[in-house]
Every structure is written in C-alpha cells, then in structure tokens.
C-alpha positions in Angstrom: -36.2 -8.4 -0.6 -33.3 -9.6 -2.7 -30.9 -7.5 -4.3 -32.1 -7.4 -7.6 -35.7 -6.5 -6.2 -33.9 -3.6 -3.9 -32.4 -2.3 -7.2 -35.7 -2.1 -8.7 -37.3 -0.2 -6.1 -34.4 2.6 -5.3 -34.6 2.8 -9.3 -38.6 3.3 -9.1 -38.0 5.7 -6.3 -35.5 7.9 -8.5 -37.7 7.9 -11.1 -40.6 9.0 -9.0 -38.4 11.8 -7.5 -37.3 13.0 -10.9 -40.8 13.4 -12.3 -42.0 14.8 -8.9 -39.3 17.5 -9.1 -40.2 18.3 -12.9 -43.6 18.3 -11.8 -43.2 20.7 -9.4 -40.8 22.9 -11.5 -43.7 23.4 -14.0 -47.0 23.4 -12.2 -44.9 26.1 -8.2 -47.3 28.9 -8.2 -45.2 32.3 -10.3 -45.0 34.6 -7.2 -44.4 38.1 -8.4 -42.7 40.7 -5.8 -44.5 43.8 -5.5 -42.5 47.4 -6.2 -44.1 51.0 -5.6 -44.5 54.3 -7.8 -45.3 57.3 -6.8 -46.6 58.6 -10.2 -47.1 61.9 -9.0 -43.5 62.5 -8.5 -42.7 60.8 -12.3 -45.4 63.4 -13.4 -44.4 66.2 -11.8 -40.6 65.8 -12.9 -41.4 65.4 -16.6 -43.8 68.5 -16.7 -41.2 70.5 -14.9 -38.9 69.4 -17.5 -41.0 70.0 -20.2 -41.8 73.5 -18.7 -38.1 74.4 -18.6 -37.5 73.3 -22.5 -39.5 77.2 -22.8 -41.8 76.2 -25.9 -45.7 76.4 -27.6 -48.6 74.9 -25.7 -49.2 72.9 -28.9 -45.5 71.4 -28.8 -45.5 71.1 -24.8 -48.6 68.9 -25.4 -47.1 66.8 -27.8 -44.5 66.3 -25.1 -47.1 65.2 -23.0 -48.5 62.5 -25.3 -45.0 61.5 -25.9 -43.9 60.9 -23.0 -47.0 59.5 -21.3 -46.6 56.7 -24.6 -43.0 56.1 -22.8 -43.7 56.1 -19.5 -47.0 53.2 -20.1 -44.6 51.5 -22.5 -41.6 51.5 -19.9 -44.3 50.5 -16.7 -45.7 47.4 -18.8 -42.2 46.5 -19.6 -40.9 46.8 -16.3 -43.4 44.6 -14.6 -43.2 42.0 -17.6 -38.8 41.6 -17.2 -38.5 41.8 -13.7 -41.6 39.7 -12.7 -43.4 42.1 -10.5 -46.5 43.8 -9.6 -46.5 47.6 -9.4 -48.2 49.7 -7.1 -49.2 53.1 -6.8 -50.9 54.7 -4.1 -50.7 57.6 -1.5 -48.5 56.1 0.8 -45.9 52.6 -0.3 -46.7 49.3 0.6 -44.9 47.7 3.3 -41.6 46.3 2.3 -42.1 47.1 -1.4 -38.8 48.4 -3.3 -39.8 51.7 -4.8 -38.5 52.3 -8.4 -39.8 55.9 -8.5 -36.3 56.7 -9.6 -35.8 54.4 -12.4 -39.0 55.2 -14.1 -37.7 58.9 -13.8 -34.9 58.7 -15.4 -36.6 56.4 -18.3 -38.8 58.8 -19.2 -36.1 61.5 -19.5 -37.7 63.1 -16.6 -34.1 63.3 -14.8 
C-alpha cells in the first residue's frame, strides 16, 4: 500500500466508526431502572391526613378523588422523567430504590 492508498483506508475506517457509533447511539436498547412503592403506605398517609382535616363524608370523598387524580398523575410522571419502571408489591424487589417517600410528600400526604 502507498501512502495515498493508506490515507484512504484509515479515512474509510473513521468513517465507518463514526456511523457505527451513531448507529449504535440510536438503535442501544432504553434500559429503564426499576423503583418500588408501597402504595399502601401512600394510602394510608393521605387518608390519615384527610381524616385529621375533621370534615363531611361528601367533602372527605372529594378528597379522595382528588388526590387519587394526583397521585396517578404524579406516578405516570414519575416513571416518564426519570426513565423507570415502578413496582408495587408485598415485599420490594431486590435492589430497587424505593420512592415511597417522594410520592408521599407529592400527594400532600406528609
């Protein structure tokens, strides 16, 4: 190989690598991480807030519907911005962060 015929082929690799990286960029599988909630716990904390506000059945249910719309709203949400899958079951999956807490707190549960 001459010079100019080396040149050609370390350019052709380069541009083989570049669209190979691209390529791989856009086609790498989207791996989501997998988080748990215990919803019973989010449940329980907003209907013992709820039950503390001392008011009607009619308005207490209203504060049911209202914050079940928030807490669906803040779950889909959730999973959409931080790229994960949430779980909920009896008992955690292994090595899954639990965000109990946050959701909690986001439906003024705290």
């Amino acid at each position: 190989m001459d010079k100019k015929e080396t040149l050609y082929f370390l350019g052709g690799v380069a541009i083989a690598t570049i669209f190979f990286a691209i390529a791989f960029s856009l086609l790498k599988p989207n791996t989501k991480e997998h988080v748990y909630l215990d919803v019973d716990k989010v449940i329980s904390k907003v209907a013992t807030v709820i039950a503390e506000k001392k008011m009607s059945k009619e308005e207490a249910t209203q504060q049911v519907v209202i914050h079940k719309k928030k807490f669906e709203e803040e779950l889909q949400s959730y999973a959409q911005k931080n790229n994960v899958i949430v779980f909920s079951s009896p008992k955690p999956i292994a090595g899954a962060k639990d965000v109990t807490e946050h959701f909690i707190k986001r439906t003024n549960g705290s």
